[in-house]
Each structure stands twice: as structure tokens, then as C-alpha cells.
N, C-alpha and C positions, 0 to 999 in steps of 0.2 A: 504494500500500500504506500502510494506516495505521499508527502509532506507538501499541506498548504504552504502557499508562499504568500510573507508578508504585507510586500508592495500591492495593496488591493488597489484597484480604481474605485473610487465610491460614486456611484450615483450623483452624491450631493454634489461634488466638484463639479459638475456639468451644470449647475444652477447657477445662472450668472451669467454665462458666456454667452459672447456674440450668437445670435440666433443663425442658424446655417440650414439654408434650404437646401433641396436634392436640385442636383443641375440639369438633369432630365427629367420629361412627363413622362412616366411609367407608368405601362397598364399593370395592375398589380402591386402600384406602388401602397406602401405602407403610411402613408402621411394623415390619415382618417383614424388610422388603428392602432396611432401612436398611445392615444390616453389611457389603452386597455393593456397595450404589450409596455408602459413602464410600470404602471401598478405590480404587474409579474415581475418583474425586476428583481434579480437578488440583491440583498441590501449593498452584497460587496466579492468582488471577483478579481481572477488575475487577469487573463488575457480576452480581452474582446474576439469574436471567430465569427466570421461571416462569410459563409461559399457561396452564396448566391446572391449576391451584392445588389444585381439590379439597379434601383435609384438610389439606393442604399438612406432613406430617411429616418431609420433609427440613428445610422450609426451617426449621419451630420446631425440628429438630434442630440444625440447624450452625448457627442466627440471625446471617444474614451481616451486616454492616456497612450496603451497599448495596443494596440489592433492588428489584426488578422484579416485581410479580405480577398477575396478572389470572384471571379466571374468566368464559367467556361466560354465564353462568350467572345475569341478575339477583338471585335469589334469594341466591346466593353472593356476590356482589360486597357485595350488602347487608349483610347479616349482618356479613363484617369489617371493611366501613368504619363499620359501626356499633359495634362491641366495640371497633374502635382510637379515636373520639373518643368515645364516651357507656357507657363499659361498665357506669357505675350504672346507669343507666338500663335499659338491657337487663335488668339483673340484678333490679333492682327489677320487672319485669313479671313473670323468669322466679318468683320467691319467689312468687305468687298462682295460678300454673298446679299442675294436680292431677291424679292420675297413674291418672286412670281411663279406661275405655272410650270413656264420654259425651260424656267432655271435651276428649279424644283428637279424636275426631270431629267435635267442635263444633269444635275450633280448625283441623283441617284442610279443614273446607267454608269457612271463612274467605277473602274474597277478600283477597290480598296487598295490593294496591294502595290499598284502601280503609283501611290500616292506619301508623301513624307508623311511620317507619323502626326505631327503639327497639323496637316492638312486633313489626314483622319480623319482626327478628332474635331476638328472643325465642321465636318462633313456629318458625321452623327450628329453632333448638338441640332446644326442645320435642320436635319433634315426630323428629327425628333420633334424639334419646337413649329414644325410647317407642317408636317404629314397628319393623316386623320387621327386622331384624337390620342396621338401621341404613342401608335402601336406600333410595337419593335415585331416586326413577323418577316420572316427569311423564307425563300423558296427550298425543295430541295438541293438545291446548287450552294446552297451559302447564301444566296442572293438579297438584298434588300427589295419588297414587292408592294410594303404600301402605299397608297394613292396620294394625293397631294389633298392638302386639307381644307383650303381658298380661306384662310384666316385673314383678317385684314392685318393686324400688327403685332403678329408673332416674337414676342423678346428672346431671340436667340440668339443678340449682344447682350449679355447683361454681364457686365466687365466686375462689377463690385460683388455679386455673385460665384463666380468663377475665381476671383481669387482668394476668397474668404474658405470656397471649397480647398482651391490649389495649396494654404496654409493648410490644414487638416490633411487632405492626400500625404504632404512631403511627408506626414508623423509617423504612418503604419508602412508596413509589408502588405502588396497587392501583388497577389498571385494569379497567374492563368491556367488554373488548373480543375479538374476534375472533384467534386467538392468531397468523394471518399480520399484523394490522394492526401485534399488539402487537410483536412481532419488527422487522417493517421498519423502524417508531417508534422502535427502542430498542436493538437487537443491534449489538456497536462489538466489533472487535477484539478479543481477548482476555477479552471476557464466557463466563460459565460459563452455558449452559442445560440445563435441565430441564426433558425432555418426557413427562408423564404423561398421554398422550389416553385417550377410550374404546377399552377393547380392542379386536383384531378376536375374534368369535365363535369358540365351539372346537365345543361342545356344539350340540346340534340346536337346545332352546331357551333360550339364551342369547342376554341381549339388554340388556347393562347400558351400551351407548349411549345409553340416554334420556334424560341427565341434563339435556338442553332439549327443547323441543320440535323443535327444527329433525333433528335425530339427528346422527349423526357415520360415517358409511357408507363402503365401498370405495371409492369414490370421493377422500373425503376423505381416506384414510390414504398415499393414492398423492400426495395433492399436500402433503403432511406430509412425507413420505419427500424430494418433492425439493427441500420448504424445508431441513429439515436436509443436504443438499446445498451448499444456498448457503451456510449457514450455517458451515459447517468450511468451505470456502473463503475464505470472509468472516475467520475468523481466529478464529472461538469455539471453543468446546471445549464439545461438545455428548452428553451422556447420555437418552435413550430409553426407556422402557419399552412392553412391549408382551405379551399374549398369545405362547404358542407353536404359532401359527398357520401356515401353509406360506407364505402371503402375505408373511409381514414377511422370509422370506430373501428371495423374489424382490428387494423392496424396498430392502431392507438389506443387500446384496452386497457392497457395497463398504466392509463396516465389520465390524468385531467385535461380534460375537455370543455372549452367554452365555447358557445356559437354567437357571435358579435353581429347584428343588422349592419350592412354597410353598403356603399355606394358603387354602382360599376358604371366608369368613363369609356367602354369601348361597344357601346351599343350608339347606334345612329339615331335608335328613339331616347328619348330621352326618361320616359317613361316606365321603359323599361332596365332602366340603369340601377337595378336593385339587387341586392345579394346575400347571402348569407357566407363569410368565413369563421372558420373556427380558429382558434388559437388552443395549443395542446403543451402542458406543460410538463416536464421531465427533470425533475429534481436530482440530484445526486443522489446515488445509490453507491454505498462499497459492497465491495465482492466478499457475500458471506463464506465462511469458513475457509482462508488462505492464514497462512503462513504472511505475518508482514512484515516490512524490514523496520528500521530503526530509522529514527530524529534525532537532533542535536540537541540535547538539553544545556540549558545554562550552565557554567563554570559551578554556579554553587552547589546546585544538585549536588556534585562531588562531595561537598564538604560534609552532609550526611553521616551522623556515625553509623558505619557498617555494623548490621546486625544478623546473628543467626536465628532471630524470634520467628517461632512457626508461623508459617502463614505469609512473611513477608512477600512484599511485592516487590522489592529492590531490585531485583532481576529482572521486572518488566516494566521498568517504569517509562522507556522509549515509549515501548507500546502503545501504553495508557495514553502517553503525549499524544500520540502518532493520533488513535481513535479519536481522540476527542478533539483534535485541532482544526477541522469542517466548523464545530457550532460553536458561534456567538455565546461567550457568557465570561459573565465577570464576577462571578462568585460562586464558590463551591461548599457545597458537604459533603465533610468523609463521615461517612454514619459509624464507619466502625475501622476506626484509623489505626490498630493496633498497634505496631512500630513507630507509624506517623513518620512513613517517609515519602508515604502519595499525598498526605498534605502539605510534606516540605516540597516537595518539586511542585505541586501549583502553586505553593507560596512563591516560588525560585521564580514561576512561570508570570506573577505580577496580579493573581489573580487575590482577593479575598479568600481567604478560607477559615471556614467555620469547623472545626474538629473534634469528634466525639468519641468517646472509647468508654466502653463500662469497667473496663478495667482501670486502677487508680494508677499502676504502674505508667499505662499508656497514655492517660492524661495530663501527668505529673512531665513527661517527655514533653508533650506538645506544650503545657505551658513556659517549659525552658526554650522551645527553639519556633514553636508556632504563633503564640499571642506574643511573645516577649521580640521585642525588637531591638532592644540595645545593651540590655540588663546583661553584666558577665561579672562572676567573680572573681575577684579582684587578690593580690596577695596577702592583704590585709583579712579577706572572708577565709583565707584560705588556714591563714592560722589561728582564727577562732575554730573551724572547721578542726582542728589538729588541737586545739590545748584540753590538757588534763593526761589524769596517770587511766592507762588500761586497768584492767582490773576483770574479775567475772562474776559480778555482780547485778549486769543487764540484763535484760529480758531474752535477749539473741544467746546469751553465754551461757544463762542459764535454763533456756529451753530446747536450743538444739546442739550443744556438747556433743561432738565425736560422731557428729551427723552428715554435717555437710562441709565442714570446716575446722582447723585444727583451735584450740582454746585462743591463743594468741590474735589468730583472724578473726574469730568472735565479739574478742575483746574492743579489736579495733572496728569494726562494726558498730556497738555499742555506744564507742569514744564519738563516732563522727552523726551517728540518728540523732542523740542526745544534743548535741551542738549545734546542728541545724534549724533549730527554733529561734536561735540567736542570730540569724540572719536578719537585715532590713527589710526586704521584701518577698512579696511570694516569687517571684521568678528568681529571686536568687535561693532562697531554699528550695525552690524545684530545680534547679542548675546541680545542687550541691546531696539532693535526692536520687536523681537520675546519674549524677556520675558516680554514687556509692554503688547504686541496682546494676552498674555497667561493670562495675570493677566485679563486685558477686558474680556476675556469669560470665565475664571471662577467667574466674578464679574458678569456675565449677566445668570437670568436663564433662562436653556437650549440650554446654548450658543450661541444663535444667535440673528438676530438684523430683524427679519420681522415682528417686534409687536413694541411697545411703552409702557412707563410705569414699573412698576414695578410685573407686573403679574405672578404668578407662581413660586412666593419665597416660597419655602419647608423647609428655614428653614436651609438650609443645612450647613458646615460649611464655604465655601468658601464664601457665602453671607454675612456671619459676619464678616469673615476678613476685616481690612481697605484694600486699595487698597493700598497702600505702605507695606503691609505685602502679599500679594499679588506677589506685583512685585518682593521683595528681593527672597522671596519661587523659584517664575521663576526661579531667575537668579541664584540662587543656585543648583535648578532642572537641566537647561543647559549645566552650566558647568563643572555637575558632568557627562553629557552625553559627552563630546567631549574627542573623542581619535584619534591617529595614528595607518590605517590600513598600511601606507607604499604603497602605492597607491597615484595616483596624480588622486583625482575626482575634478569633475567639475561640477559647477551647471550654467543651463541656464534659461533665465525667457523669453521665446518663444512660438510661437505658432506652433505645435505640426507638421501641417503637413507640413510648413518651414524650421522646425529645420535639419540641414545636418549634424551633431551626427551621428556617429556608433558602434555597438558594436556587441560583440559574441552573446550578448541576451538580446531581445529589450522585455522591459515589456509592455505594455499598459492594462491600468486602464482608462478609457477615464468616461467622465459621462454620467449616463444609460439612453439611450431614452424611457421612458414610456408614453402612453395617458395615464395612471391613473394617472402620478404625473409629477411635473419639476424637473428638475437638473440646478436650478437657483443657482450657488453657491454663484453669486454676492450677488442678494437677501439677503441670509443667511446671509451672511459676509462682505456686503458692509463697513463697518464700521472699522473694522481693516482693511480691504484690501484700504480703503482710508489712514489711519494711514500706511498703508507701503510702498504707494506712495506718502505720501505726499496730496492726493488729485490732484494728477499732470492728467492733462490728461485725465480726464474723465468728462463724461458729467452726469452735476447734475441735479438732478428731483428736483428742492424746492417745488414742489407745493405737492408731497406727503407727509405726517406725519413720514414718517423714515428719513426722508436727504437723499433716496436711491442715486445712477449712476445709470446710462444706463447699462447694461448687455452686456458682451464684448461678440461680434458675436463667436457661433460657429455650425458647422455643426452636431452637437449631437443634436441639439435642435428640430430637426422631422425626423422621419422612412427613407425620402429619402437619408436625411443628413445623418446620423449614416452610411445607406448601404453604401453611397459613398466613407466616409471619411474612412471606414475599410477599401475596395476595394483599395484605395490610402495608406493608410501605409503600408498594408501587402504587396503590391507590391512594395513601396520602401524600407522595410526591410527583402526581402525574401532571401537573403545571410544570415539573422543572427536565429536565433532558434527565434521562437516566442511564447513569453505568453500572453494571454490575460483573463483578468479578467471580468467577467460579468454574467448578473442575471438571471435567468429563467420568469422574467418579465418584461425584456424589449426585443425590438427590436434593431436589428435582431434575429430573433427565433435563438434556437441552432442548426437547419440541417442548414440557410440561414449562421449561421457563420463557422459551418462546409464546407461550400459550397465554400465560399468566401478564407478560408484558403487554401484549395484544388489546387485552380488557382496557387497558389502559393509554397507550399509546399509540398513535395513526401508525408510524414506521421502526420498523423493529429489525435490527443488523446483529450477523452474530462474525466476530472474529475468534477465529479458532490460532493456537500458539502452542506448538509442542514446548511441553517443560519436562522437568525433573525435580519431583523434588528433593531436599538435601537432607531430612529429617525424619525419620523414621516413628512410627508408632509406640513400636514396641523396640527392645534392643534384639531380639531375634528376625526383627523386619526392616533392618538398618537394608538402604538399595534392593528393598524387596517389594512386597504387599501395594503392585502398580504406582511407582514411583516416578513411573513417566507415563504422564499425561496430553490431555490434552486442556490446557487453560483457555479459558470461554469471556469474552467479552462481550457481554449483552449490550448494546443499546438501543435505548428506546427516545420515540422522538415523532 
């Protein structure tokens, strides 16, 4: 999947400027169906694409930045590459042409070819602003064959016109090409196209496909329909015009369709100058279940403390970038930020983020490095932090002795919880909390706390470090991670599906319901998660061998629960875009969460991302019990 690119054209910049009419009378032309095809408008794109240019009065409407244009049309391609480099010139031929019968006809038996480009173009404009009611129609020969129009004072000098267009022409790339060629050469992501083909017929005879000689036939509008196809797939944002013909629903099924009253200049009665076109719209669509590559995230991203907390997303967080850089939003929630490091990269990313974790360990993180913006401890916190004599008289020394830590690391455990109340503020005791809980799990192997003992020491280096070299490392690591995004985020320590938080884009990461494993986080981490409560609150198991708690109730914990509690967020966050994150091994399957989003959301995408993951269940299921998966990015929208 490719990466939006920044440099949008907006719409708005086009409000203001010189008004710029189309320099031809086009049968077909767009100038009527302007008010209907900006309203469809995306708010904001990279590159403007136009194959079938014609009189081209969107694009002299909105004069994008960047543009793409082409006309298979030599005749046409001429003409504006000759007004965009030589429009004297042009202009100087058109001053000598005269606006009669004779001359009419003397310049339309003219072979093109035989003539300077200059002269060309002076020739169409000619013969465009004199012929009957301004119809570009070719013989099978190539030949120009409409009749002479007997206008008395046809403006086919209009010098201030011409070069108002000639300044806009020099801006873009005009191609003469095939409009499948010009697309495959040209359409990226996030491009805005414009497809103005030969209609289909409505009328017995009607026949204003002729604008080359080759024609533009059923055939051809069926392989149009499934380039635009690819195209919203592909990640453009794609608008259509067409006839209101039966053909273009069959065609256009899968899209929005409007039928616009509007006016036809190519009937002699006047009367009958009535019509019906559709306009069909084709949103971007990503390609469900690929393999995507990777985005450039900010430098700070980086600065992140690496963690091995189950569950984490640090491994995917291009990804997440990648998915979510299509929609407009400036404020997120991570409903269940457990690490909190997909809140620090939208924070990196500029955006607001509002960050939730039930757990107190993963809130106590985000108020260090998510709400706090400038707050770091300093060397002076650092030796309040450090003063007094160890001792084993704490709550740590004296409750889990010869558990998870030798008396001495307990001690000092003890020495720095107890001290951190004597901080100034809460982001600096949550700085001074989180780098204690960071030094415990790299002092414990494998980071977690559902074994006893000292089992499965590899030796590694963080096992050798003291735990006061440890902790300083932390708080060094922290405070190199805190910055100001200029954003007021907010972190809440709630449960998820009481939290009344809103944003433009609600993340949920919840924990995965599998029969083959738990998503005990307590379990894992009762340990620091007592350490960041204090042990307030919870209900202790003494009679087991860890010093576990009770495991705070949630509805991920069985199949019924999991369905329920998505059915209930997605419904109270269906105003905002939704991501959600999840595995090809748990429940709910991926149609039952495609299903569930549905209720809720018009458009539902799924990206599919081989993973692996690094942490095992159980220690007999260490790179076993489907460890590589398949990781699922739902969005809804």
C-alpha cells in the first residue's frame, strides 16, 4: 500500500483566482455541471488527472497546482500545447481569419498536417467558435465535416482569454495519449480523477463519439468502467460523467450515482436541447487483505522506550501510519493503549491524543510521555529519588522475598516507591514510577512475573546490571523520550467501555480472545501493576506462590464477551473512523468483525500483515501455539 503524499492541492486555493473560461465550445462540455461535480470534490488531493480533456472546464475552473491532462485527440492535444508555449502566435494567425462562408470552408478543407502547429491551433479555435453549435465531429478519415454555423460575430479572437488559459496550460503535463496509457503512467494514490468520455447514446441518432476517428463504443465504456475499478482501489478518488443511459448502472453498480437535469447545445431545435447526465462517484478503496509496505515515521517515534509488553504494537506501527494516512483527523483515541506507543507515534504524528489503559501501569506511562510535555526529572529528583538506608522492612521486601528478586533489589525497590511521593508533580512521579516498573522487567527474565525464582537467566546484559543502574538507564531513556507536540493530550486510567472520550479516530487494540491461550495481563504483570497502584484496591491471592491479584473483570475474557463488547464500542464510536487491531487467531473471526463493523459503518477495509509473535503463553509454547499470524487491521469509515 502506498503513502499519501503531503503536498495536497486544496480546493480552497482555487477560490480567489482569476476566473478562467474553457477556450472552446464543447458539445459535452462541463460548464453547466460545474456546481454539482465541485460539491463531489475531495476536500484534498495530490495530483489532478484528466484523459479526456475536451474543453477541459473543471480543470480552468478549480486550476489545480499539479495536473495531468491529455486528449486522444491530435487535433486537441495541439491546439493546447500550442496556446500554452506560443499563444502570440496563435493569436497573430487567429487576427487575419474572417468570418464568412468561403473562408469557413476554405480553412476546413485545409489538411492539418500540412500546416505549422501555430496555424493549427488557430485553425480549430477558428473553426470551433464558427461551425454549428460548436461540434467537434471527424469523418472516418480523421477529417473535420461540420457545417458552417452563419453566426454573425463569432469571438474567436479573444486574446485576454487565451492567454489567461496559455498561463494555466504552461503549469501541467499534456499528454497525447490513450487515456488507459495515461492513467497507468500517472495515477498514485491519493490522485483526484476526472472522467469525461464520449457518452453512451440515448437518442436513436445520436452519435457524438466521433471526436476521432477510431470512435469510443460499448465496448470501450465496459473497459473504462473496470479501469475506474482499479483505480478506487488503487487509492484515487475518482468522478465520472456519463449519459443517462441503462448501460452505465449495469456498469457503475458499485458506486454512487446521481442523475443531474441539464442542457444539450447540439440539437438545431432548440427545444429539444434537454438531457439527462449522471455523475458516478468512486471513492478510494485499499486493496483488502495485502501485505503493505512501510512509511516514514518521525525521528521521535524512535525515541520510544522499547518494550517487550505482550501485545505491543511497536512492530507495526508503519503500518498503523500507512492505514490510517487517507482520512482527515486531528484527534485520536487509543481505547486501550497498553504500552502506549501507538499513542506516542500519533502524538510524534502532531495529532491530539487522548489515551486510555485500564491498567494503572499503562496509564502511569502515558502520563510520563503522553499528557506531559516538558516535565523531566531532573538530578536534583533524582537524589530525593535515591536518599535513605535500604533496609527490609517495605511492603515489596516483605511480601515477595526470594520470589522474584534477591532481598537487596527489594530493598531498593522499597527505597525509590516510598520516595516518589516526594516529587513536585504528577508527571514527574509518573516519570520516576515508570522508570522503577522499566528497571523490574528488564531485571526479571522474560519480563514477566507468572513463574518464581530465578529461571531462564541467558545471561543477558540487563540481568547483570544492579538495579540502581537499571533504574538511572530508565530515567535517562524517559526523559530523552518527552516532547511538545502543541497538542493538549490527555491520558485516562478507565475502563474502556465507560470511558465518554471522543475523537476523529478511535483506535482499539483490546486483548485477543483465544481458546488456545489467555490474555491475563494481570497474571503477566501483577507485580509492577501493584507497584503502580500502590497495591491499593485489589484483591490478593496469598495462598499462591507469585503474590498474584484477582484479574480485573473484562468482557474479552470468552467469545461471547469479545462479540458483545465490539458490538458496544463500534456502536458508541460510529461518528468517528475506526481502527481496530486484531489476530487471525482469535475470536471474533474476520467476516464476524467485518460483520459487526458493517452495522455500523458505510465502508469497511481489512488489511491483512503477516506477524510473529515474540511471547509465548505458556513456557512450553515459547515459538509455538501459532505464533505466526496473521495481524488484521479493520477499518471502518
Amino acid at each position: 500500500m502506498s503513502v499519501f503524499l503531503n503536498n495536497f492541492n486544496c480546493l480552497s486555493e482555487s477560490i480567489g483566482k482569476n476566473s478562467v473560461k474553457p477556450i472552446l465550445k464543447w458539445a459535452g462540455g462541463k460548464t453547466q455541471l460545474l456546481p454539482e461535480l465541485i460539491k463531489r470534490l475531495p476536500k484534498s488531493y495530490n495530483k489532478y488527472i484528466e484523459p479526456f480533456f475536451g474543453g477541459g472546464a473543471l480543470f480552468f475552473h478549480l486550476q489545480p497546482n499539479n495536473a495531468i491532462l491529455s486528449d486522444i485527440n491530435p487535433e486537441l492535444y495541439n491546439l493546447y500545447v500550442s496556446v500554452a508555449n506560443s499563444p502570440d502566435k496563435v493569436l497573430e494567425h487567429l487576427k487575419t481569419f474572417q468570418n464568412t462562408e468561403e473562408f469557413y470552408y476554405k480553412m476546413r478543407s485545409l489538411k492539418r498536417e500540412s500546416l505549422s502547429p501555430e496555424m493549427q491551433a488557430a485553425r480549430t479555435l477558428y473553426l470551433n467558435k464558427t461551425c454549428f453549435n460548436g461540434l467537434y465531429r471527424v469523418n472516418k478519415k480523421g477529417e473535420f465535416n461540420t457545417p458552417y454555423g452563419k453566426y454573425k460575430n463569432p469571438n474567436f479572437v479573444n486574446e485576454e482569454g487565451l492567454l489567461l488559459a496559455s498561463s494555466l496550460l504552461k503549469q501541467v503535463i499534456f499528454e497525447n495519449l490513450d487515456y488507459k496509457k495515461l492513467l497507468h503512467k500517472y495515477a498514485k494514490p491519493g490522485d483526484f480523477i476526472f472522467l469525461d468520455p464520449p457518452y453512451l447514446p440515448i437518442g436513436k441518432y445520436e452519435d457524438f463519439k466521433r471526436y476521432t476517428k477510431e470512435g469510443f463504443y460499448e465496448e470501450d465504456h465496459k473497459e473504462l468502467a473496470e479501469e475506474v475499478k482499479r483505480l478506487s482501489h488503487l487509492g484515487c478518488h475518482v468522478i465520472l460523467t456519463n449519459s443517462n443511459a441503462p448501460l452505465v448502472y449495469d456498469l457503475y453498480k458499485d458506486f454512487d450515482i446521481t442523475v443531474i437535469q441539464t442542457k444539450r447545445y447540439v440539437n438545431s431545435k432548440s427545444n429539444k436541447r434537454t438531457g439527462e447526465d449522471v455523475i458516478v462517484e468512486a471513492p478510494p478503496k485499499r486493496n483488502k487483505l495485502v501485505n503493505i509496505g512501510y512509511s516514514q515515521l518521525p525521528d521521535q517515534v524512535q525515541k520510544y522506550p522499547a518494550t517487550r509488553y505482550m501485545g505491543s504494537k511497536q512492530s507495526l506501527l508503519k503500518q498503523i501510519a500507512e492505514a490510517t494516512t487517507p482520512f482527515e483527523f486531528s484527534s485520536v483515541l487509543d481505547l486501550f493503549a497498553g504500552s502506549g506507543v501507538v499513542s506516542y507515534m500519533f502524538k510524534a504524528l502532531g495529532k491530539q491524543v487522548i489515551s486510555n489503559d485500564y491498567m494503572t501501569m499503562n496509564s502511569t506511562l502515558c502520563n510520563a510521555l503522553i499528557s506531559n510535555s516538558s516535565t523531566k526529572l531532573s538530578e536534583k529528583d533524582i537524589q530525593i529519588l535515591l536518599n535513605g538506608e535500604l533496609n527490609n522492612d517495605g511492603f515489596v521486601s516483605k511480601t515477595f522475598s526470594n520470589i522474584y528478586y534477591t532481598d537487596e533489589d527489594n530493598a531498593f525497590i522499597d527505597l525509590v516507591r516510598n520516595n516518589i511521593p516526594k516529587l513536585q508533580n504528577k508527571a514527574k512521579q509518573s516519570l520516576a514510577m515508570s522508570a522503577l516498573i522499566r528497571a523490574c522487567i528488564k531485571k526479571r527474565p522474560r519480563g514477566i512475573f507468572t513463574y518464581t525464582g530465578f529461571r531462564y537467566n541467558d545471561g543477558r546484559k540487563d540481568l547483570s546490571m544492579s538495579f540502581q543502574e537499571q533504574f538511572l538507564t530508565a530515567i535517562q531513556t524517559l526523559n530523552e523520550a518527552v516532547f511538545d507536540n502543541g497538542q493538549n493530550n490527555k491520558v485516562y486510567n478507565c475502563d474502556s467501555m465507560t470511558l465518554k472520550a471522543k475523537a476523529d479516530l478511535v483506535y482499539i487494540d483490546p486483548p485477543y480472545y483465544s481458546p488456545t491461550s489467555d490474555n491475563e495481563y494481570v497474571r503477566r504483570y501483577h507485580f509492577v501493576e501493584g507497584l503502580a497502584r500502590n497495591w491499593e484496591n485489589v484483591q490478593m491471592q496469598w495462598e499462591t506462590k507469585t503474590k498474584k491479584f484477582k484479574n480485573y473483570p473484562t468482557p474479552f475474557s470468552t467469545k461471547n464477551g469479545a462479540y458483545d463488547a465490539f458490538n458496544k464500542l463500534f456502536k458508541k464510536h460510529q461518528n468517528s473512523i475506526i481502527v481496530v487491531s486484531y489476530s487471525s487467531n482469535s475470536y471474533p473471526t474476520k467476516d464476524e468483525m467485518i460483520g459487526l463493523l458493517s452495522k455500523y459503518k458505510t465502508d469497511v477495509e481489512v488489511i491483512s500483515i503477516d506477524y510473529t509473535y515474540s511471547i509465548g503463553n505458556h513456557g512450553h509454547k515459547i515459538n509455538d501455539n501459532k505464533n505466526k499470524v496473521q495481524e488484521y487491521l479493520f477499518i471502518g469509515y
